[in-house]
C-alpha positions in Angstrom: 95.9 168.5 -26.7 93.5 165.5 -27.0 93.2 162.5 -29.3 90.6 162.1 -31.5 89.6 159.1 -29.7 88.9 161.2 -26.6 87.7 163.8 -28.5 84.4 162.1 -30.1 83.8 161.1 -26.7 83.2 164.4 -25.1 82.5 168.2 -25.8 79.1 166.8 -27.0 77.8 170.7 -27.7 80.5 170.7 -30.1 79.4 167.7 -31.9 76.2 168.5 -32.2 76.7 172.2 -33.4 78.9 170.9 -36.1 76.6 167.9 -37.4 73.4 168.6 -36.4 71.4 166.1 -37.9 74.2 163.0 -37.1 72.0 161.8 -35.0 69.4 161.3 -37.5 72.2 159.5 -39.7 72.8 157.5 -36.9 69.6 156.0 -36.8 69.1 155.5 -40.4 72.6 153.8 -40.5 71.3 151.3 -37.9 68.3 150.1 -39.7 70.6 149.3 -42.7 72.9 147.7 -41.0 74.8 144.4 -43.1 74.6 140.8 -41.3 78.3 140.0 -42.7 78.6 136.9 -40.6 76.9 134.6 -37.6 76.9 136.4 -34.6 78.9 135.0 -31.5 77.5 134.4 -27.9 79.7 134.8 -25.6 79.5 132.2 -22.4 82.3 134.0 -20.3 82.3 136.0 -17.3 81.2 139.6 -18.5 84.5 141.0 -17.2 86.0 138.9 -19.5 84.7 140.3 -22.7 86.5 143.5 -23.2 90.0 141.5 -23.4 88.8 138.6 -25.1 87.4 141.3 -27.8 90.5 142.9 -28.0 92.3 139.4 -28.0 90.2 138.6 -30.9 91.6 141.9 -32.7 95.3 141.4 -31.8 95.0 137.9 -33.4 93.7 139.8 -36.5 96.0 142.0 -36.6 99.0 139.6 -36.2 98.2 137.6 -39.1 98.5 141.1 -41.0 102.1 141.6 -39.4 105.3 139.6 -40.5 104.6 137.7 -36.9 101.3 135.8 -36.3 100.6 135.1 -33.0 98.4 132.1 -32.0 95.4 132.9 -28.8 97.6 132.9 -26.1 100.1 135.3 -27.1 97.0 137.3 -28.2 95.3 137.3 -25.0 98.5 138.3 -22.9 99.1 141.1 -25.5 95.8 142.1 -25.3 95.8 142.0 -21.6 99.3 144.1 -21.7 97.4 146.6 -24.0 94.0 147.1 -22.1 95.8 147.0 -18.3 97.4 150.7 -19.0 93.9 152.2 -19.6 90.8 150.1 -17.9 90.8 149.2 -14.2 87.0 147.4 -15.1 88.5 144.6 -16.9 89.4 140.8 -15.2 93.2 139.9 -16.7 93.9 137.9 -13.3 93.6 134.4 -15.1 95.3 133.0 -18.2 92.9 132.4 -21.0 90.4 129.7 -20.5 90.0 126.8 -23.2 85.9 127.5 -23.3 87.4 131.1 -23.4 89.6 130.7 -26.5 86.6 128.8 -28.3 84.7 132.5 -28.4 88.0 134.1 -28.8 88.2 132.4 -32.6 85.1 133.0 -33.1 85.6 136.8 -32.9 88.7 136.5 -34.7 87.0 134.7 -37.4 84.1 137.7 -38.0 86.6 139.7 -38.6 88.3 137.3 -41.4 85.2 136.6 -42.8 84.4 140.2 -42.9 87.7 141.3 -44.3 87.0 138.3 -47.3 83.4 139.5 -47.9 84.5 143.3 -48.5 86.9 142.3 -51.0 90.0 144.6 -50.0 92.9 144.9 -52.1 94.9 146.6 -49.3 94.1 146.8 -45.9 96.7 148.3 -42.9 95.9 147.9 -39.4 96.2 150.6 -37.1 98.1 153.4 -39.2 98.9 156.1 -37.1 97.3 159.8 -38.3 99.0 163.0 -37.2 97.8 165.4 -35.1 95.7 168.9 -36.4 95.6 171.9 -33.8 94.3 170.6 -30.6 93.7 167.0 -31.6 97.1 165.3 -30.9 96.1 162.2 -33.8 94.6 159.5 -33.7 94.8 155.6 -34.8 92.1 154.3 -36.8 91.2 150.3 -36.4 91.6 149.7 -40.2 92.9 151.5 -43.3 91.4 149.9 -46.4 91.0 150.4 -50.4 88.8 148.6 -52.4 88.4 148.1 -56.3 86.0 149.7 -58.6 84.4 148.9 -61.8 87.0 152.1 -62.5 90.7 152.0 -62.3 91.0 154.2 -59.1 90.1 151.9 -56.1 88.5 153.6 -52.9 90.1 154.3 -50.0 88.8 154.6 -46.5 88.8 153.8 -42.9 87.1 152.0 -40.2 86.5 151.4 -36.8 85.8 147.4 -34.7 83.2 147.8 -32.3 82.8 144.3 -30.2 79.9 145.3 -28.4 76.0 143.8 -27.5 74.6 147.0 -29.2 74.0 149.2 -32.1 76.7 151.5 -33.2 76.0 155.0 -31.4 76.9 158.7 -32.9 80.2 158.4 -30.4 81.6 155.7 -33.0 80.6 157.7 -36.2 82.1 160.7 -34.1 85.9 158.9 -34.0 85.2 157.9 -37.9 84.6 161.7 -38.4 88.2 162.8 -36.3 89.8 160.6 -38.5 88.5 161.6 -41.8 89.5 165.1 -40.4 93.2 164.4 -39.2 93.1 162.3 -42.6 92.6 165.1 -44.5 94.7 167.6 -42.6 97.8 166.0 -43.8 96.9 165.1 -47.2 94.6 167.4 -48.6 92.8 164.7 -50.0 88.7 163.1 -49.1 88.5 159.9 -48.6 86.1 157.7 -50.2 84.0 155.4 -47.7 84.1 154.9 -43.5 83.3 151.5 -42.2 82.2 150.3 -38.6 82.1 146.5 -38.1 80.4 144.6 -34.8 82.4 140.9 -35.0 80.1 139.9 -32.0 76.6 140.8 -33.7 78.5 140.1 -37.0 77.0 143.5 -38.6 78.7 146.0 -40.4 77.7 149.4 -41.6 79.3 151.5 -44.6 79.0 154.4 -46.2 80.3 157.0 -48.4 82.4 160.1 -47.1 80.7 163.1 -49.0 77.4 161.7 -48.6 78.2 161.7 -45.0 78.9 165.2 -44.5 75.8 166.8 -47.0 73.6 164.4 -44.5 74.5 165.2 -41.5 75.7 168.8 -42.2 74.8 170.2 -46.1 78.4 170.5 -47.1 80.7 168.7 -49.0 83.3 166.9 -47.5 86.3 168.8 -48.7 84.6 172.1 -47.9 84.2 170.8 -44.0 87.1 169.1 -43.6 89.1 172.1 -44.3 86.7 174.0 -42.3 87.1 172.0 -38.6 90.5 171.2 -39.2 91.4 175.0 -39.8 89.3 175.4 -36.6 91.6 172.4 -34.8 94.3 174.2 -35.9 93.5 177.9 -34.4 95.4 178.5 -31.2 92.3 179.7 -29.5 90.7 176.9 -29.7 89.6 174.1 -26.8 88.7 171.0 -27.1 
């Protein structure tokens, strides 16, 4: 068994067998990429960055919660959170004011992007069950959206606080989620989202489009496809 986080980072021959021309997507993606707010430069040590992102993300979260938490309480839970799985991290020292100043900031990209997509429901880390060999995984965001229609769309999406462009590894996890997604509801979701709070980009786009793209199928067809395969008991990730 393997999460779908681990998952879209290995077994690369796997990936690329299945969406051939993601890369390509990838790319493309990139260049249309959405300035959604100011990005944020960030002064701190460089060990410093991965918790102060994911400080900047538990402070989102909270205020999503029936318990908002103010930076400090964010940064020790964020600590708490990233200690279990990265030794290349510095949590040694409590959170520094100049430190908290960029740690707002983050938090704020994220507001501001949640205010300029124009959710009517958004849900924070929602846990999807597990298909075959992918134990499940947990998605950044769950959102839906209004339309000009009476059915809003529904999708998910993924925080990537990093000094780069997003790679195929993050459209990899979007596309283990869409997969678990559908696994246990039998239903396609609409649109998948990746947002950078520290460049203040975003990039969105829709589910089927996705999938003819990157592999000339629709969406329903592959989902049930791969997670039939997930779900074969001679299969390895």
């Amino acid at each position: 068994m393997i999460s779908a986080e681990r998952f879209a980072q290995v077994a690369g021959s796997y990936w690329k067998l299945q969406f051939p021309r993601l890369e390509s997507f990838v790319r493309i993606a990139n260049m249309s990429a959405e300035q959604c707010a100011d990005p944020v430069k960030l002064n701190s040590e460089h060990e410093r960055h991965a918790v102060l992102s994911e400080a900047a993300f538990v402070l989102w979260k909270s205020k999503h919660s029936a318990q908002s938490l103010d930076p400090l309480q964010a940064f020790a839970m964020a600590s708490s959170r990233l200690s279990v799985i990265w030794d290349q991290a510095d949590f040694s020292n409590t959170l520094l004011p100049a430190e908290e100043v960029e740690l707002l900031a983050l938090a704020a990209n994220l507001d501001s992007f949640e205010i300029t997509e124009g959710f009517d429901s958004i849900e924070i880390e929602p846990r999807l069950p597990g298909c075959g060999v992918v134990a499940g995984g947990t998605p950044d965001f769950r959102f839906s959206r209004p339309t000009s229609s009476e059915v809003s769309k529904r999708g998910l999406g993924e925080v990537k606080t990093v000094d780069r462009t997003f790679r195929s590894v993050d459209y990899r996890q979007l596309i283990s989620y869409v997969v678990l997604s559908y696994s246990s509801t039998h239903e396609i979701l609409d649109e998948l989202q990746l947002i950078n709070p520290l460049r203040g980009t975003t990039v969105s786009f829709d589910v089927d489009d996705f999938f003819w793209l990157t592999r000339s199928q629709a969406a329903d067809e592959a989902c049930a496809e791969i997670a039939y395969e997930w779900a074969d008991p001679g299969v390895s990730p």
